[in-house]
N, C-alpha and C positions, 0 to 999 in steps of 0.2 A: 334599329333599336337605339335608344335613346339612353346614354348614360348618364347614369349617376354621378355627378361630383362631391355629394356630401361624403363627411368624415367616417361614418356609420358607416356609409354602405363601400370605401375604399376598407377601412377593416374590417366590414366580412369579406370581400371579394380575397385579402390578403389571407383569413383564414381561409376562406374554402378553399383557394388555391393552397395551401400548407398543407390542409387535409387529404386532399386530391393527390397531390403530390406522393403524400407518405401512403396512400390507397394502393399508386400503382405501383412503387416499390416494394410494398410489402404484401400484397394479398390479391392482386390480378396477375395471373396466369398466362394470359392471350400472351402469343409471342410475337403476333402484329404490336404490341404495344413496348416492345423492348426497346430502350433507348429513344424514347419520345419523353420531350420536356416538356414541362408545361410553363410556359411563359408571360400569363397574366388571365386575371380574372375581372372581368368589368360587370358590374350589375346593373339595370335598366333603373328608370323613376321609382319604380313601385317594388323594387326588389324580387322579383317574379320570377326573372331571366337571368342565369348567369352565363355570359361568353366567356367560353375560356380557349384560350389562344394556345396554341404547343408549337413544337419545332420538332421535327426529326430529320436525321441523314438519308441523303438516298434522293432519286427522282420523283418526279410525279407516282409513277404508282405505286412506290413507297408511302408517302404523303395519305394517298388513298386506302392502303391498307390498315395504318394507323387511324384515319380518321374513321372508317368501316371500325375496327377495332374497338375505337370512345366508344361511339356509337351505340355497338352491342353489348358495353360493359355499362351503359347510362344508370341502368336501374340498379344497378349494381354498387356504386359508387353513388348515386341517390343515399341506398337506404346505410353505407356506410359512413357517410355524411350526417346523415341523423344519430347515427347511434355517436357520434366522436363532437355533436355538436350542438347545444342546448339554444334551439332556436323553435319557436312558435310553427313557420311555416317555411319549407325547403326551397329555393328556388330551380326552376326545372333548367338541365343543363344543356347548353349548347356549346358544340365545337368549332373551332375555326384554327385553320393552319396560317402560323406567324411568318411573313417573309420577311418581317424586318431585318433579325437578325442575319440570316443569309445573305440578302442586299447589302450588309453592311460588311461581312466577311467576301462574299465573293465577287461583289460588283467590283468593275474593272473600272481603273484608273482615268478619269477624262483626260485628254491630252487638252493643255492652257494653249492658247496662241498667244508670241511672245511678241 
């Protein structure tokens, strides 16, 4: 996928990640989805696609619980998105788990040669 750099489409990605955000603290249930952040929202050329990126605690099959979780709540969080957001047409949402941040808290120290 192919992002977007224009300013438009970084302020909707900013909104729909703000809306998403307050979606799953306040009104999704799944317990796969407790304590997953979401960590940025990028949208393709044509607005169509929005990646959004999370973080959660936990190994791999935590990761895949939460992401199983997005997943099942997609449509969900679609038509909540509409209702909180006066836009023409929705983009359809894709998930993906952030390792940035984790690489940046857990990766281990390189050792310099002196």
């Amino acid at each position: 996928m192919k992002a977007s750099g224009s300013r438009r489409s970084i302020r909707m990605g900013d909104q729909i990640l703000q809306e998403l955000a307050l979606l799953l603290l306040e009104e999704v249930q799944d317990p796969r989805l407790e304590l997953v952040s979401l960590s940025g929202c990028k949208l393709n050329a044509d607005m169509s696609i929005a990646l959004v990126s999370f973080t959660v605690g936990g190994g791999p099959e935590r990761r895949k619980l939460a992401l199983d979780g997005l997943n099942k709540a997609k449509g969900f969080l679609r038509s909540g998105l509409a209702k909180r957001m006066n836009m023409r047409s929705l983009p359809e949402l894709r998930f993906t788990h952030d390792d940035f941040l984790e690489d940046m808290v857990y990766a281990k120290p390189g050792h310099a040669d002196s």
